[in-house]
Wavefront OBJ file of the C-alpha trace (Angstrom):
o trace
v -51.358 49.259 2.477
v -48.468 51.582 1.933
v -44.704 50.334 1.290
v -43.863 52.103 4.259
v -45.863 50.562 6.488
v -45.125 47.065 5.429
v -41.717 47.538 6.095
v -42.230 48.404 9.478
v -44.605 45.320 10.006
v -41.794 43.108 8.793
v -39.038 44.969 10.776
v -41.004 43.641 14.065
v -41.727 40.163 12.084
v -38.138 40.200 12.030
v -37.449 41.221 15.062
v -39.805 39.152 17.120
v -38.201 36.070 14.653
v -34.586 36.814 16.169
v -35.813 37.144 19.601
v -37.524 33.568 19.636
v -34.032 31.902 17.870
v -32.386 33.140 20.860
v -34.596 32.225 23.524
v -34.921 29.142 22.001
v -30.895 28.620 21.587
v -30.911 29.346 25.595
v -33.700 27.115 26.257
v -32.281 23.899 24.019
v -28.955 25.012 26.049
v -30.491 23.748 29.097
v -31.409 20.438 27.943
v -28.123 18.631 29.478
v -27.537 14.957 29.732
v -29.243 15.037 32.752
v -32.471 16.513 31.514
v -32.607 14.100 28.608
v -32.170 11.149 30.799
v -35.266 12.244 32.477
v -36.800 12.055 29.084
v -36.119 8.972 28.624
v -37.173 7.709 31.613
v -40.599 9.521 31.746
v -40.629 7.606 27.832
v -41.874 11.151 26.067
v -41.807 11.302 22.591
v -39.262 14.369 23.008
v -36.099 12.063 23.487
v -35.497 10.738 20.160
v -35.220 14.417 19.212
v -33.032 15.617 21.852
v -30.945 12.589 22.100
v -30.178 13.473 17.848
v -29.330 17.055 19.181
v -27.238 16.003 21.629
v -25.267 13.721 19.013
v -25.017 16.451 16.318
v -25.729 19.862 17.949
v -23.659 21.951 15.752
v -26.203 21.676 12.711
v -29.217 22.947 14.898
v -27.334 26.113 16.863
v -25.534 26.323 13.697
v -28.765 27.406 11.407
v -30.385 29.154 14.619
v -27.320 31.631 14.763
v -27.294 31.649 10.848
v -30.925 32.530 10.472
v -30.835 34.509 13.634
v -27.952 36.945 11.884
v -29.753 37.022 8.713
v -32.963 38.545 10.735
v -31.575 41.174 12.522
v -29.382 42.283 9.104
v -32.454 41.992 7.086
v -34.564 44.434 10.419
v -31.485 46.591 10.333
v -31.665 47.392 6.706
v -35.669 47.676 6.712
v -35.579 50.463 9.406
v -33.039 52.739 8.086
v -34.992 52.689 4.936
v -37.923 53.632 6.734
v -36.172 56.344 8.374
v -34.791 57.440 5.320
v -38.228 57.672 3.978
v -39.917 60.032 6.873
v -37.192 60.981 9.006
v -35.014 62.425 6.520
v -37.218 64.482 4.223
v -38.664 66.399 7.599
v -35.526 67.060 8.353
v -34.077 68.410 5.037
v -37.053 70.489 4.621
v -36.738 72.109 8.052
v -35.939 75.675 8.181
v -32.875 75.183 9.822
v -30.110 75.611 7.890
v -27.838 72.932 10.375
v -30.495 70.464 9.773
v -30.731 71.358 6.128
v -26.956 70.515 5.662
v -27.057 67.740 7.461
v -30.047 65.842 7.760
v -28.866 62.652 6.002
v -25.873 62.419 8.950
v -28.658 63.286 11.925
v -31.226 60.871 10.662
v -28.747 58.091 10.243
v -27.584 58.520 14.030
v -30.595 58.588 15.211
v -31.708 55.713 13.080
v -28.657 53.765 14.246
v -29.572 54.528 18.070
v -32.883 53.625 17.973
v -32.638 50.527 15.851
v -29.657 49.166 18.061
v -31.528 49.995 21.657
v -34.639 48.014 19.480
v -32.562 45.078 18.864
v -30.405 44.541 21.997
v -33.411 44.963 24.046
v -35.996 42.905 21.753
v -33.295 40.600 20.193
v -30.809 39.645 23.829
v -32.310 40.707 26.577
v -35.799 39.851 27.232
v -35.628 36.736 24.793
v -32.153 35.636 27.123
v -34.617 35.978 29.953
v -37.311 34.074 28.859
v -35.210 31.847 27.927
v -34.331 31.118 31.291
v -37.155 31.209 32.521
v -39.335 29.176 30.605
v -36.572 26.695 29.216
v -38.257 23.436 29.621
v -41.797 24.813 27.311
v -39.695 26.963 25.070
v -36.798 24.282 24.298
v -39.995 21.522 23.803
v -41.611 24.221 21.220
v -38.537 25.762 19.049
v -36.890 22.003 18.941
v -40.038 20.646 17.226
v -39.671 23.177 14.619
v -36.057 23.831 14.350
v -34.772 20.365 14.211
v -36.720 19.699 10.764
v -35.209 23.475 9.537
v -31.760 22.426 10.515
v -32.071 19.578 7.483
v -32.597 22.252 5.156
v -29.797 24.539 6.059
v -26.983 22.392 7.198
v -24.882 22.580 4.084
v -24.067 26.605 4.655
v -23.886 25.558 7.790
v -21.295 23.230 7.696
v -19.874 24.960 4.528
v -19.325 28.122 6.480
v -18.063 26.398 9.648
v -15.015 24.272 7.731
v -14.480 28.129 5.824
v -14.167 29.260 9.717
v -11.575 26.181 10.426
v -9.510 26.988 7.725
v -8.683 30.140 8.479
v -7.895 29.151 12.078
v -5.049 26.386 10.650
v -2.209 29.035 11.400
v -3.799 29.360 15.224
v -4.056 25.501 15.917
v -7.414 26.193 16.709
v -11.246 25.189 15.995
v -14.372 26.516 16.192
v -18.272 25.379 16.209
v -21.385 26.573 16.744
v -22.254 24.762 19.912
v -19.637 25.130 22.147
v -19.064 28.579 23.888
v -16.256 29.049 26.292
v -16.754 30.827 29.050
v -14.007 32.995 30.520
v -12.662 32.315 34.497
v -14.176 35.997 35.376
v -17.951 34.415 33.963
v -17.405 30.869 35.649
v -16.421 32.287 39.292
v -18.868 35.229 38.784
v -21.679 32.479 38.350
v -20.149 30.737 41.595
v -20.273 33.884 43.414
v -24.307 34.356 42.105
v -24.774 30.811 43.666
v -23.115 31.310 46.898
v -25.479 34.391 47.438
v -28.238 32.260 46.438
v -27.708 29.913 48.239
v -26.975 26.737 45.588
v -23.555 26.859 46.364
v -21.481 27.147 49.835
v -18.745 28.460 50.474
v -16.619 25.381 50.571
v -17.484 24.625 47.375
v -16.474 28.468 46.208
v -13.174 27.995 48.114
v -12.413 24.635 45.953
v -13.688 26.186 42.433
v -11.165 29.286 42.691
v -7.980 27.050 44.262
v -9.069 25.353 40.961
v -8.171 28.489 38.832
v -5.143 29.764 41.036
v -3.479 26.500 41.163
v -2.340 26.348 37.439
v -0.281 29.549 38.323
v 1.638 27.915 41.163
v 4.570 28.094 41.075
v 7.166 25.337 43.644
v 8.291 27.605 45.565
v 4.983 29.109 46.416
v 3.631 26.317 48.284
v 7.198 24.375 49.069
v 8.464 24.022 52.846
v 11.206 26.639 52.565
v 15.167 25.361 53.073
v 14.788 26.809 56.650
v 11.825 25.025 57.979
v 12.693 21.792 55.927
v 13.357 18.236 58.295
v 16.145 16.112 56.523
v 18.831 13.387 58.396
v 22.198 13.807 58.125
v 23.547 10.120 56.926
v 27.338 11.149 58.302
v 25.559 11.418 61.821
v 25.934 8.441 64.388
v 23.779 5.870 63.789
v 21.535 6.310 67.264
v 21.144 10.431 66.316
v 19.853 9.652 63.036
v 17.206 6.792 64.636
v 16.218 9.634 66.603
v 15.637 12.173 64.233
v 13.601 9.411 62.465
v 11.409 9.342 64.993
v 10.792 12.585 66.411
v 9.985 14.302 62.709
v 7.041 12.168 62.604
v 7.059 12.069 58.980
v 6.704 9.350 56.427
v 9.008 10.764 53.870
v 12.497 12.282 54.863
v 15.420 13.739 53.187
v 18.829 12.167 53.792
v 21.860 14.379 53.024
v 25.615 14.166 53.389
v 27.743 17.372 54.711
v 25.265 19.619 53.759
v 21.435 19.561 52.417
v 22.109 20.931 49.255
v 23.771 16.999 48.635
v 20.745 15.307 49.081
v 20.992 11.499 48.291
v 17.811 10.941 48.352
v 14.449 10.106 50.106
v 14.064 7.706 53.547
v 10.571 6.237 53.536
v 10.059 5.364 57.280
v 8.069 2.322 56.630
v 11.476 0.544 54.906
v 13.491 1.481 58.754
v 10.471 0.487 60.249
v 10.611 -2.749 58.991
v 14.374 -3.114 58.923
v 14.165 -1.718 62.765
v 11.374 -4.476 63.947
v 12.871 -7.110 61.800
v 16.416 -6.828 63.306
v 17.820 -7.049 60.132
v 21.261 -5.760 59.754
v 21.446 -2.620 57.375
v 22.638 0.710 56.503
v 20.975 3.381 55.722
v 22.371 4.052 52.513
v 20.348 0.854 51.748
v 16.980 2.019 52.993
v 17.559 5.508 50.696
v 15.066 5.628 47.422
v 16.123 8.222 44.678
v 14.666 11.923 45.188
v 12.413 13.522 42.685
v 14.368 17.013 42.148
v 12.741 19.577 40.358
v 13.047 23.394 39.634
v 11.925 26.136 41.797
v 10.063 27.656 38.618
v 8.082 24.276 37.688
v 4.036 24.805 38.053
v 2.923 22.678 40.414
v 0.122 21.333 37.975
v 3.089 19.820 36.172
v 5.049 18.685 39.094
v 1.301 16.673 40.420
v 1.151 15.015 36.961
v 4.802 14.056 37.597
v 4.456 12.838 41.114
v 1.209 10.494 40.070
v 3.154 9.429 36.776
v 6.397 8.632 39.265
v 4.489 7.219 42.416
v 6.184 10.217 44.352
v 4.836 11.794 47.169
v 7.890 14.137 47.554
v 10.290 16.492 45.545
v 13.120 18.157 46.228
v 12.837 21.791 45.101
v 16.015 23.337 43.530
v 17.498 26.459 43.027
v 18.829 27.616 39.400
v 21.896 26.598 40.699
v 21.301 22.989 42.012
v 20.855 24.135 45.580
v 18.054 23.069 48.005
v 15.579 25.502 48.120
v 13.340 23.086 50.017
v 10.330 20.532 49.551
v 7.166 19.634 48.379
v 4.787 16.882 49.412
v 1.712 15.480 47.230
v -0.022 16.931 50.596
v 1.069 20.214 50.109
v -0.279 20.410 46.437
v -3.618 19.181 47.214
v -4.215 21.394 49.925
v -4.046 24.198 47.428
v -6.819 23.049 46.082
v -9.037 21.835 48.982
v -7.622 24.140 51.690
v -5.874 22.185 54.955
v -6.011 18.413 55.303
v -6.049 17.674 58.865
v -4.508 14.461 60.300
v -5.736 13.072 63.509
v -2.109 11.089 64.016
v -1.077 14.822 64.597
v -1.812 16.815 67.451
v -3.517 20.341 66.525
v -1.202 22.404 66.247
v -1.514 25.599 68.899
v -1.531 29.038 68.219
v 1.867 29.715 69.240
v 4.749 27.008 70.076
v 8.320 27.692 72.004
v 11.688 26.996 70.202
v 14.425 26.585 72.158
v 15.886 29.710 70.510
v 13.414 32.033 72.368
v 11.885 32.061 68.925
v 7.722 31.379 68.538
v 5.707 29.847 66.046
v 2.644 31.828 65.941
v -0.392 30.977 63.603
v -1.400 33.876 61.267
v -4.747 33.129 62.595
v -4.074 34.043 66.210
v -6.236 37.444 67.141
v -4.312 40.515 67.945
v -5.996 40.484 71.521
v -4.412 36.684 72.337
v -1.294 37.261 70.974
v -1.020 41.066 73.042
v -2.093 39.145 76.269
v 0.293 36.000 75.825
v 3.703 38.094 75.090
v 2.561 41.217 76.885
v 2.836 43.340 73.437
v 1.058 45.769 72.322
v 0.047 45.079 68.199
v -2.506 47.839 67.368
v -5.790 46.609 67.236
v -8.236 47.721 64.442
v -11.795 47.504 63.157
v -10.128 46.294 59.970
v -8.338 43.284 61.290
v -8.352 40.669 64.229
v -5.560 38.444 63.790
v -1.682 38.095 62.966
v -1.868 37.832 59.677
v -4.563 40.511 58.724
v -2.529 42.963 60.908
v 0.638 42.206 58.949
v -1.080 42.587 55.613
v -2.427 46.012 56.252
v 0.633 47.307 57.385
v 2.470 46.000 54.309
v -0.488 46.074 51.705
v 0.780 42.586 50.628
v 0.227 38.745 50.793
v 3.980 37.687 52.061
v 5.925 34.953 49.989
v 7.617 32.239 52.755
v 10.565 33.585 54.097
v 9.599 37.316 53.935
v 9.963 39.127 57.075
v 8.195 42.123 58.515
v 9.248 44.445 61.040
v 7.501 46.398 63.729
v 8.895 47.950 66.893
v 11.760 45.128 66.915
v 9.507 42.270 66.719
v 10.243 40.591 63.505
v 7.818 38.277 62.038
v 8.864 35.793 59.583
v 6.632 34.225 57.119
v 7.493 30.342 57.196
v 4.046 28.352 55.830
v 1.635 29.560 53.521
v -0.927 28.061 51.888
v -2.100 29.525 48.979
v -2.879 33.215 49.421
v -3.099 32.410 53.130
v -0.312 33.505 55.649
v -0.626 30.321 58.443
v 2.499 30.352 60.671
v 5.041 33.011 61.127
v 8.376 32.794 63.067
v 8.441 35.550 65.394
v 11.299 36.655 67.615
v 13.065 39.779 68.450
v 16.896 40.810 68.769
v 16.334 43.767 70.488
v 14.118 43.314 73.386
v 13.284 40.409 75.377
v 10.883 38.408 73.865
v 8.451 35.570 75.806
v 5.402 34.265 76.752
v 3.824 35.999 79.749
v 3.135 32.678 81.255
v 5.662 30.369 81.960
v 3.607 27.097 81.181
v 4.822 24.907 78.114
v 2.222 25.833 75.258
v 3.306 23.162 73.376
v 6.336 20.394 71.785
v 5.589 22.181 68.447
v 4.847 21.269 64.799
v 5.796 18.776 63.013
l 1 2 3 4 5 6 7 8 9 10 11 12 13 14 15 16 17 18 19 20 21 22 23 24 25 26 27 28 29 30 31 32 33 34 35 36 37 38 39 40 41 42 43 44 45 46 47 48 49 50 51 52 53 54 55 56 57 58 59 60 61 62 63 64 65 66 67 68 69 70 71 72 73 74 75 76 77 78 79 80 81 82 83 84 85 86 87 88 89 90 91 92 93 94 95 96 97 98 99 100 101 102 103 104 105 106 107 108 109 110 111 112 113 114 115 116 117 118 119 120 121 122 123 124 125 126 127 128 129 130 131 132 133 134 135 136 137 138 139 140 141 142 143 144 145 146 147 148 149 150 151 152 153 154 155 156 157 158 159 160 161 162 163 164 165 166 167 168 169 170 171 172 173 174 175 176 177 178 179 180 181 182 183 184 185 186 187 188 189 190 191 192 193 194 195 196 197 198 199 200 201 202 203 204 205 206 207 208 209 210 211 212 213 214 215 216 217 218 219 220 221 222 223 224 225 226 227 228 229 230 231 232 233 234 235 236 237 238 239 240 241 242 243 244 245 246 247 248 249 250 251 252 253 254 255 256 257 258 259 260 261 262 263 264 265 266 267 268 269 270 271 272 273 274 275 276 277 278 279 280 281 282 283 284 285 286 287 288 289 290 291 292 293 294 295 296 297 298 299 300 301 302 303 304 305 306 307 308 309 310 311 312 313 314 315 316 317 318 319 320 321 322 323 324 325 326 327 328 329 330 331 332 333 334 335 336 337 338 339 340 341 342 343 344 345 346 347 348 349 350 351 352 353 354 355 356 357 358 359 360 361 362 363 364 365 366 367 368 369 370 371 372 373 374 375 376 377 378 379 380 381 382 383 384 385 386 387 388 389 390 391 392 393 394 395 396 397 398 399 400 401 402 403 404 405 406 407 408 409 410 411 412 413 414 415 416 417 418 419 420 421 422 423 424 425 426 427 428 429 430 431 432 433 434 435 436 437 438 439 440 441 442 443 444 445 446 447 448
């Protein structure tokens, strides 16, 4: 047998030896806690094995990758010297002068193109696949013979591992063989794969990405805006602040003196309950616990960890100069991550509530055709939107911040609750034109 042709035997030896390491790194992959338990339970001979890979995995996928790198090097090298031995002399000995002058340069791209389509294809692809596909057979197989191998090579292993760590000491960081980190755009594609297929709903989706989004919250993203914020005012008469109590609703409250940007601190309802039904004589200085303040910059992440660590279910957001810029509740923060937590002590709220300013609360989820009917307006309708809020962010190409107004025709609409990149209630009023419900029936006492 010629030289030539052994070499190309053992560039496919080599080849179909890289491909199996990496279908078998996929399958072992798949063999999770959960899987193993089942091993143990079924009592197969297979755990002992698994349950050592799963206590020292980085020597196995350590000499896979090793021995999988060496393969395709050693397959690289074997078939540009193949195509160095045919592919070059035809082309040197061509009558074309180009190809006479440079052959070596041709060859070697066209060496390089095939041998790389040979070896993604034959070395990532299909063997990924398969992997996949037949993980429980092919992760039985490749860990009856790999496990023994990994004795043999786990000294380069490890040797070139603690070689890796040390040049990672100025990064604070570490690597190993085992563990791959997946980046957000691979984790919430793979959610997105599983909500099409069905393995996943949408619920679950929502919760996964609020997951991602909410380490980038910022207070006064999700806070109750200054504006829209229920505090007492402790230099009020005693009856007017017992009836603020009581009409918020709220378990938590802000007390304040002359203005809210003083805020004392925080009335828990509960301790005037009990004072109230008790008869016991107090002040409500008394009843006021100390307010968690915090900065209008702080993540939200932190200010959850802080709130747990505390036993607060309220802060005080501030400005950079110590003003109020308004409030957040523990509520708030967790319904940026699983969406809006209804409470059946509350009435649901309607799509559009009266203030006694001739102002409305309208939801952002009101359709264009309900709100047109109710203040006989005329908002555009569209194929491209149906309600309040998907008209408003069309016409402004933007998610509003609270507090942001838009414009149209004289009708202002005010952004005043959000909940993560959702636009719920805006504050809509006019100071041009007259502005009301067609109807004069009361929609509603409002939101709390």
């Amino acid at each position: 047998m010629e030289t030539s042709s052994i070499e190309l035997i053992l560039f496919f030896l080599f080849i179909i030896l890289s491909g199996f390491l990496t279908a078998s790194e996929i399958a072992i992959s798949s063999f999770g806690d959960n899987k193993i338990e089942e091993l143990k339970e079924k009592k197969e001979k297979l755990f002992s094995l698994f349950e050592s890979i799963r206590g020292n995995p980085e020597d196995l996928f350590g000499t896979i990758r090793l021995i999988n790198i060496v393969s395709i090097i050693i397959s690289s090298m074997l078939g540009f010297h193949y195509s160095q031995l045919h592919l070059y002399p035809k082309l040197v000995k061509s009558e074309s002068v180009f190809l006479q002058e440079y052959g070596g340069i041709i060859s070697f791209v066209i060496a390089l193109m095939v041998i790389s389509t040979i070896v993604l294809i034959c070395t990532l692809l299909i063997p990924k696949a398969i992997g996949f596909k037949f993980a429980d057979g092919i992760g039985k197989l490749s860990a009856k013979l790999l496990v023994p191998l990994s004795g043999i090579f786990k000294f380069p292993v490890r040797f070139i591992s603690s070689l890796s760590n040390f040049f990672l000491i100025p990064f604070k960081e570490k690597t190993n063989f085992s563990q791959t980190r997946p980046s957000e755009d691979e984790i919430l594609g793979i959610i997105s794969n599983g909500v099409k297929s069905g393995t996943i709903d949408e619920t679950e989706q929502e919760i996964i990405e609020n997951i991602f989004e909410f380490n980038d919250l910022k207070a006064n993203e999700v806070m109750v805006p200054r504006t829209e914020m229920i505090a007492v005012d402790l230099d009020e008469e005693r009856d007017i602040i017992i009836k603020d109590i009581l009409r918020t609703g709220h378990s938590l409250i802000p007390a304040y003196r002359e203005s809210p940007d003083n805020i004392i601190g925080v009335l828990h309802t509960k301790d005037f309950t009990r004072s109230f039904i008790e008869k016991k004589n107090y002040s409500f200085k008394s009843l006021i616990r100390p307010a968690y303040f915090i900065p209008e910059t702080k993540l939200i992440s932190e200010v959850l960890k802080e709130m747990q660590r505390r036993g607060d279910r309220l802060a005080v957001v501030t400005d950079e100069y110590g003003g109020t810029e308004g409030l957040i509740t523990m509520e708030d923060i967790l319904e940026e991550i699983v969406g809006e937590i209804k409470d059946k002590t509350k009435k649901e709220i309607d799509e559009y509530t009266k203030l006694p300013d001739d102002k409305y609360y309208v939801l952002g989820s009101m359709s264009i055709d309900d709100f047109n009917e109710t203040f006989n307006i005329v908002l555009p309708e569209s194929e491209e939107y149906n309600t309040i809020a998907g008209f408003i962010a069309l016409n402004t190409g933007k998610i509003f911040n609270t507090g942001e107004l838009y414009e149209f025709e004289g009708l202002k609409f005010e952004l005043i609750k959000k909940i993560r990149q959702k636009m719920v209630q805006f504050k809509v009023y006019s100071d041009e034109k007259e502005f009301k419900e067609s109807n004069t029936e009361k929609s509603s006492e409002g939101e709390d």
